[in-house]
N, C-alpha and C positions, 0 to 999 in steps of 0.2 A: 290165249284170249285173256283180256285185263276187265273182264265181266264182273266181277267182284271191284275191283276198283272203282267202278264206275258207283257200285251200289253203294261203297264206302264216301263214295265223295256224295251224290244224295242223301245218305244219314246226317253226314257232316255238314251238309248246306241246309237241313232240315231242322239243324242242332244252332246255328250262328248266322243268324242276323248279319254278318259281317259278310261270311262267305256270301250268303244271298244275293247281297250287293256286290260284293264281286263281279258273280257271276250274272247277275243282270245287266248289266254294262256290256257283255258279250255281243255283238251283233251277227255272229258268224258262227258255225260247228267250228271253224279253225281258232278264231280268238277264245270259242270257252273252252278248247285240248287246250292251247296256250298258256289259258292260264288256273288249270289244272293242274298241268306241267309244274306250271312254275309252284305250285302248290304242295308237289308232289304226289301227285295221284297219275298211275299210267295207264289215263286212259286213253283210247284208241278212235279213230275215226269209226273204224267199225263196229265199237261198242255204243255209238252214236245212232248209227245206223240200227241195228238191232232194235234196240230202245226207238226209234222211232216204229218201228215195224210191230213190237208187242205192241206199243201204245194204240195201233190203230186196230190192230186184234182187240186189246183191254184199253178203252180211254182212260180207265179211272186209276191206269199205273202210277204206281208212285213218281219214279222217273221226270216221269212228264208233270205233275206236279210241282216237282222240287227245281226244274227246270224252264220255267215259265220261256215262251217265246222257242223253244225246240221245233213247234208245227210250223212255224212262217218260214224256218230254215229253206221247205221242200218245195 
């Protein structure tokens, strides 16, 4: 499981303005693994999943914060 990865890449998109944008441009779960990927971060479809599943447990997850646009995915 790349569950840490994912939390690294939310610090780091919480950290840069840049990544943000990035990752807002994503319209898909597959284009923002994509370009994670390409980022270097491994993260997983299922750590995608997960993360939508706490957030619906806990709305106010960081995750799903850092991640704008993750709920319309479902």
């Amino acid at each position: 499981m790349s569950w840490p990865e994912l939390e690294r890449l939310v610090a780091d998109a919480e950290a840069s303005q840049e990544m943000r944008q990035t990752l807002r441009h994503c319209r898909s779960p597959q284009e923002l693994l994509l370009a994670a990927r390409q980022q270097g971060y491994r993260v997983t479809r299922i750590d995608l999943q997960n993360a939508w599943l706490e957030h619906q447990q806990c709305p106010e997850a960081a995750v799903h914060d850092a991640l704008p646009g993750i709920a319309a995915w479902r």
